[in-house]
DORO-912909 format. One record per residue (C-alpha): y, z, x; residue in one letter. Coordinates in Angstrom, 2 decimals, decimal comma. Each point is the difference from the previous one (the first is absolute). Example, Ala and Ser with C-alpha at 12.3 -4.5 7.8 and 13.67 -1.06 7.14 Angstrom:
2
(node (-4,50; 7,80; 12,30); 'a')
(node (3,44; -0,66; 1,37); 's')
***
This chain:
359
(node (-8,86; -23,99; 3,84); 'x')
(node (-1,12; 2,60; 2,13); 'x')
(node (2,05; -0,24; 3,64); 'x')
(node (3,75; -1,59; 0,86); 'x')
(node (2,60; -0,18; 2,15); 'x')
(node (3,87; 0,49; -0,21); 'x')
(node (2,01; -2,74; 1,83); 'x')
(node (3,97; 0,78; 0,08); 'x')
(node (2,28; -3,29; 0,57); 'x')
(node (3,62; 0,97; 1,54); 'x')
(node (-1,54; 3,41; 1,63); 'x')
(node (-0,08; -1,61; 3,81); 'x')
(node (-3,37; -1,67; -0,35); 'x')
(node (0,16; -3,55; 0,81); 'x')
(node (-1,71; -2,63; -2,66); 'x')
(node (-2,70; -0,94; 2,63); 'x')
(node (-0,89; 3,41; 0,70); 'x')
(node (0,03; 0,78; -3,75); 'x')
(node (-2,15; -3,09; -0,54); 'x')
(node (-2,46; 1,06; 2,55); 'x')
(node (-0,54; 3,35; -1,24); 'x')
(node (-0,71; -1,58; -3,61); 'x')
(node (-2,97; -2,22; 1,44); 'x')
(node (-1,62; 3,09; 2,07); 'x')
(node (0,47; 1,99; -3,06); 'x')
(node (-2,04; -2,70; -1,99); 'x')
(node (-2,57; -0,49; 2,62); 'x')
(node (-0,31; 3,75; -0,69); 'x')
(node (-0,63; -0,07; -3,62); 'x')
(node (3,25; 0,46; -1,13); 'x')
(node (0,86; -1,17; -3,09); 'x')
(node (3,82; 0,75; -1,36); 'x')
(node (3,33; 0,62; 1,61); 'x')
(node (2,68; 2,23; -1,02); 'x')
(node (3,53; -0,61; 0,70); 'x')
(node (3,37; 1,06; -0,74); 'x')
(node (2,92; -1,84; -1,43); 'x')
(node (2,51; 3,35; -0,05); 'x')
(node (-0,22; 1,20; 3,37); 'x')
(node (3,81; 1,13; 1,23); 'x')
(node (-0,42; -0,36; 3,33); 'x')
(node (-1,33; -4,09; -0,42); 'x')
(node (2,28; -2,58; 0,30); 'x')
(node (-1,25; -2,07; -2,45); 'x')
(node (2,46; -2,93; -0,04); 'x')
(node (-1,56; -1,10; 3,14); 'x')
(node (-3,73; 0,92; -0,94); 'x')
(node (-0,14; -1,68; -3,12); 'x')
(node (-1,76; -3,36; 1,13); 'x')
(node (-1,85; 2,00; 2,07); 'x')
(node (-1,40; 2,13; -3,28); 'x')
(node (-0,63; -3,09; -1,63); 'x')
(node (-1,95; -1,72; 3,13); 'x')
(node (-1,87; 3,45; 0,68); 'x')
(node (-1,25; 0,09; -4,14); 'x')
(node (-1,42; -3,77; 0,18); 'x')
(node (-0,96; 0,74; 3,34); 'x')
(node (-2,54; 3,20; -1,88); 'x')
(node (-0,95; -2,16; -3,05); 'x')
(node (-1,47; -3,00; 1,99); 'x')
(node (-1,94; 2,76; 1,84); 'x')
(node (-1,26; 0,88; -3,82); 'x')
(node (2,01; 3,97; 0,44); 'x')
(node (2,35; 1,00; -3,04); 'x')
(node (3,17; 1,15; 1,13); 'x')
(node (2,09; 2,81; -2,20); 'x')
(node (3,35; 0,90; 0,61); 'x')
(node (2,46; 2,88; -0,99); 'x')
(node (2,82; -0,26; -1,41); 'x')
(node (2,61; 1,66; -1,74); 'x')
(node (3,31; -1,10; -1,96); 'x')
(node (1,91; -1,49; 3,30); 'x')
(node (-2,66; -2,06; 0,84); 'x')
(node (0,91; -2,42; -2,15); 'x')
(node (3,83; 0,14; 1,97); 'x')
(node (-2,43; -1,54; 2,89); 'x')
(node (-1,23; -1,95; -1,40); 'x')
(node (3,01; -2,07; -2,21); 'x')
(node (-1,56; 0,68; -3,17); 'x')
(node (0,81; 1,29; -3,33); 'x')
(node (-1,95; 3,78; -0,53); 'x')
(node (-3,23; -0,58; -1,81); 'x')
(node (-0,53; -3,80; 1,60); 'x')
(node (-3,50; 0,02; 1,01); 'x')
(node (0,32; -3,86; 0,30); 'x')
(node (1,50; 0,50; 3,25); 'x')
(node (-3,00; 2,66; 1,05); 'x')
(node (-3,15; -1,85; -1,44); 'x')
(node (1,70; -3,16; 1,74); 'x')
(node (0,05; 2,11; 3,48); 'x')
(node (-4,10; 0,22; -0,45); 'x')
(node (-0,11; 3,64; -1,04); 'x')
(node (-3,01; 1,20; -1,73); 'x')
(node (1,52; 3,54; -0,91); 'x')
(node (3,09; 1,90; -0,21); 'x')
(node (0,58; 3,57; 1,02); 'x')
(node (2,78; 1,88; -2,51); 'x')
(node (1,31; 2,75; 2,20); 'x')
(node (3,26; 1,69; -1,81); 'x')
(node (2,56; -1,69; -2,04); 'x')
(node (-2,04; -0,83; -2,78); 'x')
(node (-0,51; 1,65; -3,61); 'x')
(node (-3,66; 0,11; -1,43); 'x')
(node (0,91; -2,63; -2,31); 'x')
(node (1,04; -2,47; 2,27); 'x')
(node (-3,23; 0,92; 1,73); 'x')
(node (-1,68; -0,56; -2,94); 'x')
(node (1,48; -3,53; -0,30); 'x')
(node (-0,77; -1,12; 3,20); 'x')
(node (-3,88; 0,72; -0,01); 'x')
(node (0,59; -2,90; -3,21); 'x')
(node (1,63; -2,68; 2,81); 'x')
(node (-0,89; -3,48; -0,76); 'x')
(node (-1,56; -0,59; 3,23); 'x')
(node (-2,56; 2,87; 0,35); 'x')
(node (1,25; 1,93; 2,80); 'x')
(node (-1,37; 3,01; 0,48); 'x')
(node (2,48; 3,37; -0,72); 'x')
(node (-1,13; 2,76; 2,09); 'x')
(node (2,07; 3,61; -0,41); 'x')
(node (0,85; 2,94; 2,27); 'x')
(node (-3,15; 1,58; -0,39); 'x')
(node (1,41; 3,47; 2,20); 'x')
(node (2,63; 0,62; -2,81); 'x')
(node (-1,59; -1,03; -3,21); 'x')
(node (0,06; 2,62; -2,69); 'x')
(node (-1,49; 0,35; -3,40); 'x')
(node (3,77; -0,31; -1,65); 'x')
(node (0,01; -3,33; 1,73); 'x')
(node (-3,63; -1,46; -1,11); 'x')
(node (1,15; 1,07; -3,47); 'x')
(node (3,21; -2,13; -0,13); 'x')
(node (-1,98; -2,46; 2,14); 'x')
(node (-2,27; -0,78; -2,99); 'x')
(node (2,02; -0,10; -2,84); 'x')
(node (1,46; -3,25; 1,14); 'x')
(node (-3,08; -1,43; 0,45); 'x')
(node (-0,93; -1,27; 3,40); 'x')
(node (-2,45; -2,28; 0,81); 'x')
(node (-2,33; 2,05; 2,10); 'x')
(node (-1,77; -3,05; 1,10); 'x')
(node (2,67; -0,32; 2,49); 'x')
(node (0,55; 3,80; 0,67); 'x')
(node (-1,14; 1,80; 2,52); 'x')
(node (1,46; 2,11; 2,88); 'x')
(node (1,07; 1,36; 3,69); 'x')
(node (0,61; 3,60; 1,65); 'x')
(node (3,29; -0,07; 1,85); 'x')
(node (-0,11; 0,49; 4,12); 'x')
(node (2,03; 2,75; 1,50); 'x')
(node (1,83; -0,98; 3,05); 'x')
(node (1,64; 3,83; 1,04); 'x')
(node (-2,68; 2,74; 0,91); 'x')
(node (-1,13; 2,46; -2,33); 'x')
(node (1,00; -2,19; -3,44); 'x')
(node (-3,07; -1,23; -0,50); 'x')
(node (-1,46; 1,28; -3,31); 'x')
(node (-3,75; 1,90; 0,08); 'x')
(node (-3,11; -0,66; -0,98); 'x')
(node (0,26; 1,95; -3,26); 'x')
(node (3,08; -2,02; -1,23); 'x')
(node (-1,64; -3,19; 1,08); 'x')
(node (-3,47; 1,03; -2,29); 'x')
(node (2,73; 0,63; -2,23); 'x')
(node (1,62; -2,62; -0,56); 'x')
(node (-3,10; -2,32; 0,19); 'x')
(node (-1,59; 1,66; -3,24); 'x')
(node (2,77; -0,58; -1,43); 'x')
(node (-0,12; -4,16; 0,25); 'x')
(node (-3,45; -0,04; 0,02); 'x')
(node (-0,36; 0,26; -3,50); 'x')
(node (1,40; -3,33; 0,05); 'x')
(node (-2,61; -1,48; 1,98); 'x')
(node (2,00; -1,52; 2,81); 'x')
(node (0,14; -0,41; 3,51); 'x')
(node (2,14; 2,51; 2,50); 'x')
(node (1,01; -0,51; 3,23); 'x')
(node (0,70; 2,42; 2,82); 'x')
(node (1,59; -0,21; 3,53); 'x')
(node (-1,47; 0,81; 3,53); 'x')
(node (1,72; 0,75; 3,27); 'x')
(node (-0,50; -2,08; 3,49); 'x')
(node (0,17; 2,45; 2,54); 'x')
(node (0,81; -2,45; 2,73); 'x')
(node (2,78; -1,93; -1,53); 'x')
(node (2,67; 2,22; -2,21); 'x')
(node (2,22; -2,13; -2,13); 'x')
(node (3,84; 0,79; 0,37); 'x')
(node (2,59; 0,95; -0,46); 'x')
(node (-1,81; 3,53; 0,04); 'x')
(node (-3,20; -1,11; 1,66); 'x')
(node (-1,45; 3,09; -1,26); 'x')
(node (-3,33; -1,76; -1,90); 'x')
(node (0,05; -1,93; -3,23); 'x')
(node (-2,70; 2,35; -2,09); 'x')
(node (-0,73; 1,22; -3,64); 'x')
(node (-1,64; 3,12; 0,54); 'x')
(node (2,13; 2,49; 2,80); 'x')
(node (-3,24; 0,94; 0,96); 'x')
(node (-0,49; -3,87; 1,54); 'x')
(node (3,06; 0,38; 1,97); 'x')
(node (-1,84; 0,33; 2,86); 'x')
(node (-3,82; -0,61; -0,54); 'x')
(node (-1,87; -3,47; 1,19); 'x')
(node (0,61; -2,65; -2,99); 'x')
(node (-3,75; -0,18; 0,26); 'x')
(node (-0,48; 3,64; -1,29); 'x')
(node (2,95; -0,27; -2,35); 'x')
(node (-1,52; -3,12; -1,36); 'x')
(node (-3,18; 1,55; -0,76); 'x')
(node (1,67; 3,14; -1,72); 'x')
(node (2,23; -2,16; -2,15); 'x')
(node (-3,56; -1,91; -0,91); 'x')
(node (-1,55; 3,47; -0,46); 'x')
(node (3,12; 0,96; -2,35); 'x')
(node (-0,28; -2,96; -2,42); 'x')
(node (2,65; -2,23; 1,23); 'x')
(node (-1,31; -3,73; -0,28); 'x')
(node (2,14; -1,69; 2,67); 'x')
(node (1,43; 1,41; 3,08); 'x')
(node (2,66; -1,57; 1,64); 'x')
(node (1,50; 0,03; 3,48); 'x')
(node (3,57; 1,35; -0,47); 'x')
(node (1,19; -0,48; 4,06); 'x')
(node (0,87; -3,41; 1,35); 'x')
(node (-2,53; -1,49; 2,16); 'x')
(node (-2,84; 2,88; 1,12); 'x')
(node (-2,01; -0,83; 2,61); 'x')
(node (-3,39; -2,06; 0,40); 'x')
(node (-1,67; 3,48; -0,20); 'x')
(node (1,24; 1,20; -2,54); 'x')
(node (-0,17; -3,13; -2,34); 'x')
(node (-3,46; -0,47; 1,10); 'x')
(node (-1,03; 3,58; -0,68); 'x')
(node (1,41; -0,30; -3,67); 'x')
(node (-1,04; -3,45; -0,65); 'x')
(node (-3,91; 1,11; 0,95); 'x')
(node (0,13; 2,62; -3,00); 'x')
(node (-1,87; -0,49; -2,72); 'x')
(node (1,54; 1,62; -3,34); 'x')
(node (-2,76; 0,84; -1,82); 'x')
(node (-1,93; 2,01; 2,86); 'x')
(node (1,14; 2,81; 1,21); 'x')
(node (-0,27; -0,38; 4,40); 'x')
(node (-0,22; 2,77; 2,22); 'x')
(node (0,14; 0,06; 3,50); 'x')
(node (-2,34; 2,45; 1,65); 'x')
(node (-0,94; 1,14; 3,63); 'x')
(node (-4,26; -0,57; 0,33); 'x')
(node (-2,03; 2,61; 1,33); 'x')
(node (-3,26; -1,29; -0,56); 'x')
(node (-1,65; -2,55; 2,16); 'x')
(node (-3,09; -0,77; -2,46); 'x')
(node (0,07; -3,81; -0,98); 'x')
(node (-1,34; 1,24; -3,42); 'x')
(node (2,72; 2,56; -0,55); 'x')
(node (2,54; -2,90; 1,08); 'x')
(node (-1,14; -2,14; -2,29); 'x')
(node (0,03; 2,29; -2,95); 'x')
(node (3,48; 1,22; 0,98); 'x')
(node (1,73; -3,83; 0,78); 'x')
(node (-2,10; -2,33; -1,65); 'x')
(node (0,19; 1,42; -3,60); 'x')
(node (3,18; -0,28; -2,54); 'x')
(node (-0,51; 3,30; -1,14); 'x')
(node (0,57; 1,89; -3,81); 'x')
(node (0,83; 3,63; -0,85); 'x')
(node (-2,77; 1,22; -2,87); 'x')
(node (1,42; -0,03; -3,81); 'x')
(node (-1,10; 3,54; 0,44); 'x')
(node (2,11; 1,19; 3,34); 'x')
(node (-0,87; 2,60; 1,16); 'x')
(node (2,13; 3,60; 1,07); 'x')
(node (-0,67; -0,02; 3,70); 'x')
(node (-0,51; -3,60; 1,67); 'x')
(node (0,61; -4,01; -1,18); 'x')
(node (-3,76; -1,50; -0,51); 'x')
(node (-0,66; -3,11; 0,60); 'x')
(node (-1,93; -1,88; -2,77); 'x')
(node (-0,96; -2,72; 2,75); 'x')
(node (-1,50; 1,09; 3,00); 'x')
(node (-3,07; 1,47; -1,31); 'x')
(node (-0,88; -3,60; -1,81); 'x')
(node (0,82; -2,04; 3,24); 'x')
(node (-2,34; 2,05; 1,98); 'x')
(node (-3,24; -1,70; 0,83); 'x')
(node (-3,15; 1,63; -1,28); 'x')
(node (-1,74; 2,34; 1,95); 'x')
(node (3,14; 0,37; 2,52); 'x')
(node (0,06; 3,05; 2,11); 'x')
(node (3,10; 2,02; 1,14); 'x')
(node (-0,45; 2,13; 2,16); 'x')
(node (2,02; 3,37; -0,03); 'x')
(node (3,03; -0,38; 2,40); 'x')
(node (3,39; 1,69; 0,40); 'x')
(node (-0,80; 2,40; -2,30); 'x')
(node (3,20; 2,68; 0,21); 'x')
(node (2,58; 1,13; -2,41); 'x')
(node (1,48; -2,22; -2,53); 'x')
(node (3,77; -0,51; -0,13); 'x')
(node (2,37; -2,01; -2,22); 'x')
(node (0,12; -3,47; 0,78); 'x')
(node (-3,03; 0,28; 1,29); 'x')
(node (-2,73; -2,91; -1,08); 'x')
(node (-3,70; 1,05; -0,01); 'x')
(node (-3,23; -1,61; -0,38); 'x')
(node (-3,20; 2,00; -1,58); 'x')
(node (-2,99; -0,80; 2,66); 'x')
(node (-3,65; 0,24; -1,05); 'x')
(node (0,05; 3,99; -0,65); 'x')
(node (1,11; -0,43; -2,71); 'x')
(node (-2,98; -1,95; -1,78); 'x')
(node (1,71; -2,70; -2,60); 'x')
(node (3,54; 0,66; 0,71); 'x')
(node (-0,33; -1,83; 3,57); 'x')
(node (2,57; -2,40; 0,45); 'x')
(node (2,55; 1,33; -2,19); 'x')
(node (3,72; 0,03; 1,20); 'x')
(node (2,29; 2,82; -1,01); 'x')
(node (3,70; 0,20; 1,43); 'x')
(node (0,89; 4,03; 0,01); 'x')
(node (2,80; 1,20; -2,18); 'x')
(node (-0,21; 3,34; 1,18); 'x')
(node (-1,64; 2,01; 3,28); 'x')
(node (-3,77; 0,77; -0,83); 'x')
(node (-2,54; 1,31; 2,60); 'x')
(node (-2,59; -1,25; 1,69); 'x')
(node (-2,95; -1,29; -1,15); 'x')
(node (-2,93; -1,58; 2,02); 'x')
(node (-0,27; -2,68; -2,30); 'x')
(node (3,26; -1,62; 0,17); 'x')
(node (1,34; -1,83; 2,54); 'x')
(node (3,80; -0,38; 1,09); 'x')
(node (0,24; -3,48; 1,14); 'x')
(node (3,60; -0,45; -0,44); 'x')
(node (3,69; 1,39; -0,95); 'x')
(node (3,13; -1,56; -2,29); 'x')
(node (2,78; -0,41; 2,56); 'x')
(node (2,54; 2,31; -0,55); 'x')
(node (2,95; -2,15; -1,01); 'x')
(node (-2,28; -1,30; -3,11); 'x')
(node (-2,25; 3,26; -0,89); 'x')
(node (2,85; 0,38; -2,58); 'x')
(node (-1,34; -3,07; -2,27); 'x')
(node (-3,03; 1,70; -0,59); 'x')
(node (1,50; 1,58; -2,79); 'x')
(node (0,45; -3,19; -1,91); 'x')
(node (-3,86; 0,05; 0,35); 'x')
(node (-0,88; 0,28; -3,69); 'x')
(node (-3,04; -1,27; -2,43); 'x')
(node (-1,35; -3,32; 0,97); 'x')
(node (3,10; -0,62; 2,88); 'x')
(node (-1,35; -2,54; 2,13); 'x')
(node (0,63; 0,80; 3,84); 'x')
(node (-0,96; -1,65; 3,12); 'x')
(node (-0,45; 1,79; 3,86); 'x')
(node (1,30; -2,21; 2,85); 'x')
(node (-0,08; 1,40; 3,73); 'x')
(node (2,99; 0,84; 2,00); 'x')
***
């Protein structure tokens, strides 16, 4: 479950342009939807059919669709609290409990008859709440959970609390989800960004993507209405597992092209102090392949190097610099992390895959 979307009914968006978005999100790799069924500002007695033609809409596309809720949702919706007839009916595959419930009626609902998923506020769990969580035995087949967004600047909580919080639910072994920004179309009422991390207020979704994949977080989710082609394209295009950077080429060698693009790369077990080394680009070099010294100045950080035929057996190795180092006639600077991502280089550790693609 590794991308998604968030799709608001009652917010202004029309049920053809929310439909539309849906299928470009798809064609994009997209695989679940949030929603929200406790939004103030929606007017939900005339969105309802809408919600419910917008979920079967997702599920004959094959995307699970998760929606908050809280206590008044089931005003909305005509139903007595606790009914999750009514909300497995709709076509939901999970339900978001925001506030209003206790851990034990948390508990109870992970043990619904129907096999919804129960995902939690994973930005204000606590210990004391895990603890009272468990004695009332949930099923934690169905448990798993979701970082709030933070629509007013500066409330968005840090990367610390985030790590955080995700050790703490890891221990369960389940799945946590985490919410990007579109920088081109701002949700309201505050239209100030939709992220997790404050830090994302403002950063491409790509980027924040990657450093939520970088942190752990095993679905990130588009927390705006509606981004733009761009954007959704960008974020689709990501691949969880290996860490992408985006650098600026220096080099115009076909063989130092090759061994910087056409590898997925892999940190050592071993890393070392000063630079990321590449396990692969020594292996995918041809035998007998000569580099010849070029570009041979002062090393920076972000800066991506290749070792030419000076020096002997280590020709052909890649190193990304972690901190300035001098120059040395036998390495060649054929490239540079672009500034807005040399950050993610310190979620570089043992054996992180990482892959170069050109600007």
């Amino acid at each position: 479950m590794p991308k998604g979307i968030s799709v608001y009914m009652g917010l202004g968006y029309t049920l053809e342009q929310n439909t539309e978005y849906i299928e470009n999100a798809k064609k994009h790799g997209f695989e679940n939807i949030f929603t929200s069924l406790h939004i103030p500002e929606a007017d939900y007695k005339k969105s309802i059919d809408e919600f419910k033609h917008m979920v079967d809409f997702a599920k004959k596309l094959g995307m699970k669709v998760t929606a908050d809720i809280s206590p008044r949702t089931f005003k909305y919706l005509g139903a007595d609290m606790g009914d999750f007839k009514v909300l497995y009916d709709m076509g939901l595959y999970g339900l978001r409990v925001d506030f209003g419930f206790s851990p034990e009626e948390i508990a109870q609902f992970t043990r619904n008859p129907y096999g919804m998923k129960i995902e939690i506020n994973a930005s204000t769990v606590t210990q004391r709440f895990l603890n009272e969580f468990e004695k009332h035995k949930p099923d934690f087949g169905n448990f798993q959970a979701c970082h709030n967004y933070y629509p007013r600047q500066n409330t968005g909580i840090s990367i610390e609390t985030c790590i955080s919080k995700d050790r703490l639910l890891k221990k369960y072994d389940i799945l946590i989800s985490a919410f990007i920004p579109s920088l081109t179309n701002k949700r309201g009422p505050i239209y100030e960004g939709l992220p997790t991390l404050e830090r994302h207020r403002s950063m491409q979704p790509q980027i924040a993507a990657k450093h939520l994949f970088a942190l752990g977080i095993d679905n990130v989710v588009f927390g705006d209405s509606i981004p733009s082609d761009e954007e959704i394209a960008s974020v689709g295009s990501i691949d969880e597992d290996v860490l992408e950077l985006r650098v600026d080429t220096y080099t115009s060698s076909e063989i130092e092209k090759n061994i910087m693009f056409k590898n997925v790369h892999q940190n050592r077990p071993d890393p070392a102090e000063d630079v990321i080394r590449s396990t692969a680009s020594r292996e995918s070099l041809p035998p007998d392949t000569r580099i010849e010294p070029c570009n041979n100045i002062e090393r920076n950080i972000g800066d991506i190097t290749i070792d030419n035929s000076g020096y002997l057996r280590y020709c052909g190795e890649l190193e990304i610099c972690k901190k300035k180092l001098s120059l040395d006639k036998r390495i060649n600077v054929t490239g540079k992390v672009i500034d807005e991502e040399m950050f993610l280089l310190d979620y570089i550790g043992e054996e992180t895959k990482f892959k170069l693609v050109g600007r």
